[in-house]
Structure formats: C-alpha cells, structure tokens
OpenMM code with the backbone's topology and positions (N, CA, C; nanometers):
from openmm import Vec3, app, unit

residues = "UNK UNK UNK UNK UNK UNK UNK UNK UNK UNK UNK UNK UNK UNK UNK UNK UNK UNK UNK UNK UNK UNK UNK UNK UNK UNK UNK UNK UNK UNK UNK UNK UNK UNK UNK UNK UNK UNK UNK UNK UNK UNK UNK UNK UNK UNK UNK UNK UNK UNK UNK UNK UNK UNK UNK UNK UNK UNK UNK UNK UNK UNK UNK UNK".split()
positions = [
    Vec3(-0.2316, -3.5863, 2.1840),
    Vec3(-0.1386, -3.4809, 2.1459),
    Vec3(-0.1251, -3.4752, 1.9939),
    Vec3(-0.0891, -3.3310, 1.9439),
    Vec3(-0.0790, -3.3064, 1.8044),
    Vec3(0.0506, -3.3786, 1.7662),
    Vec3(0.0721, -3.4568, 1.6261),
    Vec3(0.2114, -3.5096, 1.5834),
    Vec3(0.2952, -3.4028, 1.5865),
    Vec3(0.4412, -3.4432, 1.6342),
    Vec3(0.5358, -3.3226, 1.5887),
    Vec3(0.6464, -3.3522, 1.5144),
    Vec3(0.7131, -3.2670, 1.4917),
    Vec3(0.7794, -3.2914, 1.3385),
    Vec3(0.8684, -3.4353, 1.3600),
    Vec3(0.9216, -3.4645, 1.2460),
    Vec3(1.0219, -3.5501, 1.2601),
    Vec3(1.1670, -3.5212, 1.3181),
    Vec3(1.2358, -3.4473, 1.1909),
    Vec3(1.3307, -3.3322, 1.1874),
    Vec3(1.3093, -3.2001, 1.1519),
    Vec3(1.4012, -3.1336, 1.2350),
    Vec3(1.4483, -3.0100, 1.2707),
    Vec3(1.4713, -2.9910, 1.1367),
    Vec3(1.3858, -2.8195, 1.0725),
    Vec3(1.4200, -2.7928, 0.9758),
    Vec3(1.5038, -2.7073, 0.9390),
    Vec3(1.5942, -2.7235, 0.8461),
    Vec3(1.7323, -2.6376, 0.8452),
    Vec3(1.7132, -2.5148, 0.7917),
    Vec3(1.7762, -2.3998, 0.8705),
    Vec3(1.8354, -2.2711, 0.8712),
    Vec3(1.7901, -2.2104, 0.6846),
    Vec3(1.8309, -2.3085, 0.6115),
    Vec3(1.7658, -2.2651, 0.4594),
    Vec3(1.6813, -2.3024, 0.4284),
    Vec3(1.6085, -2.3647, 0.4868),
    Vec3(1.4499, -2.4044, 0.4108),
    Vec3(1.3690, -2.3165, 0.4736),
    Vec3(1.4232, -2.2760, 0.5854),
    Vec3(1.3013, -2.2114, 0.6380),
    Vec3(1.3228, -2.0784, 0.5514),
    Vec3(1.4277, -2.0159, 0.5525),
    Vec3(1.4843, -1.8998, 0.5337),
    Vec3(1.4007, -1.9066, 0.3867),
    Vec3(1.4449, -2.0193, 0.2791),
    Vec3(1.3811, -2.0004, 0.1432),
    Vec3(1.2292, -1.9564, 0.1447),
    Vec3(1.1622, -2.1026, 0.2635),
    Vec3(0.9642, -2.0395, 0.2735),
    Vec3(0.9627, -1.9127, 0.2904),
    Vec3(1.0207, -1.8401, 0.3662),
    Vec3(0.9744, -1.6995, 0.4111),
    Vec3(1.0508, -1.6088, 0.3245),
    Vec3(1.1180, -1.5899, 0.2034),
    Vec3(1.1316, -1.5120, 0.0920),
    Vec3(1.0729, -1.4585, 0.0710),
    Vec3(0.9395, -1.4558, 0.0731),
    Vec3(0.8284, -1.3971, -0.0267),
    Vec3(0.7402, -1.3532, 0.0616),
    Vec3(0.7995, -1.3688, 0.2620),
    Vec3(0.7197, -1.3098, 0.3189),
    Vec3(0.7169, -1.1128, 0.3033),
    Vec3(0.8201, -1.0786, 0.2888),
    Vec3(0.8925, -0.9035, 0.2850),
    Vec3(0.7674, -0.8350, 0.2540),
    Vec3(0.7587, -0.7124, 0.3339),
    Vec3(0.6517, -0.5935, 0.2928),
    Vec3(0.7286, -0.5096, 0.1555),
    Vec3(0.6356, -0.5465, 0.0785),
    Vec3(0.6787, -0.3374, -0.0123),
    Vec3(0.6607, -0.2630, 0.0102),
    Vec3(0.7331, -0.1570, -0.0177),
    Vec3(0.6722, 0.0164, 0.0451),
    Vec3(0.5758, -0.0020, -0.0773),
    Vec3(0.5110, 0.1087, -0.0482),
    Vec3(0.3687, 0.1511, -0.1099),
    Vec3(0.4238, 0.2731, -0.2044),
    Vec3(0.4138, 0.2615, -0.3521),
    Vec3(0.4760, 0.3452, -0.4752),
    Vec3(0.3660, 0.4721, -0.4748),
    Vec3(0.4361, 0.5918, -0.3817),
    Vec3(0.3397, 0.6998, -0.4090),
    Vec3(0.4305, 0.7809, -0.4969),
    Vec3(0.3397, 0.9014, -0.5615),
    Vec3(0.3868, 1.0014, -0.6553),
    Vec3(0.3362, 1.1106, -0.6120),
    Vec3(0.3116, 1.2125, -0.6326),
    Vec3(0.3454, 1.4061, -0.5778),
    Vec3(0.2381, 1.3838, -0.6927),
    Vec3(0.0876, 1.4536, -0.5935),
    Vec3(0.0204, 1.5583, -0.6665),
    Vec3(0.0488, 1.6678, -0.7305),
    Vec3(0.0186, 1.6489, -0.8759),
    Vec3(0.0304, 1.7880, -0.9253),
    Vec3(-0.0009, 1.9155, -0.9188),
    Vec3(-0.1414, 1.9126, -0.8432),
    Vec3(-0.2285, 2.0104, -0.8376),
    Vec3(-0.1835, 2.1176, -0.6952),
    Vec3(-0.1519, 2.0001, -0.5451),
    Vec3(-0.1447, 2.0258, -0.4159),
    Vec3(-0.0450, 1.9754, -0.3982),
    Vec3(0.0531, 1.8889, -0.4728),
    Vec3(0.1796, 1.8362, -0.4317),
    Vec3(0.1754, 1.7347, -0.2965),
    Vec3(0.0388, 1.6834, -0.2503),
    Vec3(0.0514, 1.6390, -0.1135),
    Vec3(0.0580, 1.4402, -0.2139),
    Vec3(0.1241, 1.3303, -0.1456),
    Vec3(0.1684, 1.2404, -0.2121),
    Vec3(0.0239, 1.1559, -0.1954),
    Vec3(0.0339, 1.0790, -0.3457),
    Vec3(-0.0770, 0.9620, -0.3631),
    Vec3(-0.0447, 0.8504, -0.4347),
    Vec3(-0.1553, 0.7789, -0.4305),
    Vec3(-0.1138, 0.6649, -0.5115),
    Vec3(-0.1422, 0.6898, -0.6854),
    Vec3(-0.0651, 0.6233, -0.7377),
    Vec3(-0.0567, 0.6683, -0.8774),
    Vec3(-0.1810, 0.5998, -0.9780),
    Vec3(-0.2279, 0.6643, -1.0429),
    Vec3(-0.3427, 0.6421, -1.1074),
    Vec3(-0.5274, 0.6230, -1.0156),
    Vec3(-0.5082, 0.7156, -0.9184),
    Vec3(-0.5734, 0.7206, -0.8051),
    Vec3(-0.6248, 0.8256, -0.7986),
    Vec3(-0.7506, 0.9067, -0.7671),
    Vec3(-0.7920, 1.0226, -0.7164),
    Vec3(-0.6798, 1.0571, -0.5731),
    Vec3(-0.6670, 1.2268, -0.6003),
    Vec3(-0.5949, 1.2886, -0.4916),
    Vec3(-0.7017, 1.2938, -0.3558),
    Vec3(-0.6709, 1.2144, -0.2320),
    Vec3(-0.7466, 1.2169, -0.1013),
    Vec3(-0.7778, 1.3570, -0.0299),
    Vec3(-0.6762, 1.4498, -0.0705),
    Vec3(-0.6383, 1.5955, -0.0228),
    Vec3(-0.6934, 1.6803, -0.0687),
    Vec3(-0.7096, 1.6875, -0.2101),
    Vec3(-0.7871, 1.8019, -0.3421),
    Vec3(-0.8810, 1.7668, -0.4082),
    Vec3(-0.9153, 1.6100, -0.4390),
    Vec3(-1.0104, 1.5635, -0.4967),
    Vec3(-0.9754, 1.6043, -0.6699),
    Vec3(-0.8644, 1.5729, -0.7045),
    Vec3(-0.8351, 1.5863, -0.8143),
    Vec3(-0.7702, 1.4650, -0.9143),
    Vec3(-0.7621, 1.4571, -1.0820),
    Vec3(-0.7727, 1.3443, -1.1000),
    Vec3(-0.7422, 1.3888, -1.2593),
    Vec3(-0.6148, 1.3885, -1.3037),
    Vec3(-0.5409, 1.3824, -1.4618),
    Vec3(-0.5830, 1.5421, -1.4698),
    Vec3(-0.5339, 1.6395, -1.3929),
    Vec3(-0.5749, 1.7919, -1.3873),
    Vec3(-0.7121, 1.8495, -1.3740),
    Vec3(-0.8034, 1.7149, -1.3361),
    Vec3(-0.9370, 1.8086, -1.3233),
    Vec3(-0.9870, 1.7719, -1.2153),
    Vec3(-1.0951, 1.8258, -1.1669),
    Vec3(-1.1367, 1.8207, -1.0312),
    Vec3(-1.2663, 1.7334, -1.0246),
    Vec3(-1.2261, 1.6103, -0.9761),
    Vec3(-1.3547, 1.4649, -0.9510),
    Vec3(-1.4223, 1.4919, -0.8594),
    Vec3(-1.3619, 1.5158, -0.7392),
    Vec3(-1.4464, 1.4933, -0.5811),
    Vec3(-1.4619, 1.6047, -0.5218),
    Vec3(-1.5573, 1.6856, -0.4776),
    Vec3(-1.5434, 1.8392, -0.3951),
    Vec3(-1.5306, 1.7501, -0.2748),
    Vec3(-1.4246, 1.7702, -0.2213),
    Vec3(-1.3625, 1.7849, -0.0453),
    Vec3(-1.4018, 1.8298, 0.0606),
    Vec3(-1.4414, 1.9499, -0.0381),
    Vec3(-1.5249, 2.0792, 0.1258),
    Vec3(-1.6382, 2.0136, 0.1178),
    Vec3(-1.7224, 1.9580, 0.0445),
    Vec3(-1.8292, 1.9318, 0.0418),
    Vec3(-1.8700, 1.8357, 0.1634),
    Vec3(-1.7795, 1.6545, 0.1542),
    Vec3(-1.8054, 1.5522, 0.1812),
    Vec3(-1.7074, 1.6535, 0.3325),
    Vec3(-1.6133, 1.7242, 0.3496),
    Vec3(-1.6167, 1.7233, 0.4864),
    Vec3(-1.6817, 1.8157, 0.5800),
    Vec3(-1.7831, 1.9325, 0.5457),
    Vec3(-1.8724, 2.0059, 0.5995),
    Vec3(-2.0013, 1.7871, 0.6457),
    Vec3(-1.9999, 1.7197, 0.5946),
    Vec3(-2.1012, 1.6039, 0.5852),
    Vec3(-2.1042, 1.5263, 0.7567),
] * unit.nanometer
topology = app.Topology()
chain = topology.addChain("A")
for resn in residues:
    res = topology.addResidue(resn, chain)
    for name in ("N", "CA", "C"):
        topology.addAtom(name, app.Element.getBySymbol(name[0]), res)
C-alpha cells in the first residue's frame, strides 16, 4: 500500500496551496473595424483586420 499522510491538513494550508489555483477571464477589447470582441494586440478572427488595415482575407480562407 501507498504511505498515507501523517496529519490531517488544516482548513488554511490547503486553502493557501490553492490561491493561485483561480481562472482569469480572458481581457478582450471591441474591434474597431466590425466591433465583434478580440484579444488585444491580436488579428480580428471575424474581419481579418489588424491596427486599421486589413492582414487576412476571410472570404478567401473560408470559400477553402
């Protein structure tokens, strides 16, 4: 059999380890171009757009 603990660990130690377990929301911002939301400093997934100009044609890769 695997060893098992000694003592029972208390209510705050555990609580302290798992502090740093928490999800973040994910920091999106409003396209300028289409207003549909992205991540910031990111090409737009929706318009293919990128600091007001246009990086990726969309229609393209989804006619593909």
């Amino acid at each position: 059999m695997p060893p098992q603990p000694k003592r029972k660990i208390s209510k705050g130690r555990r609580d302290r380890r798992r502090a740093h377990d928490a999800l973040t929301p994910m920091h999106l911002v409003r396209c300028s171009h289409c207003s549909s939301m992205r991540l910031p400093h990111h090409v737009c997934p929706d318009c293919g757009t990128y600091k007001g100009r246009t990086v990726l044609d969309i229609e393209a890769e989804k006619k593909k």
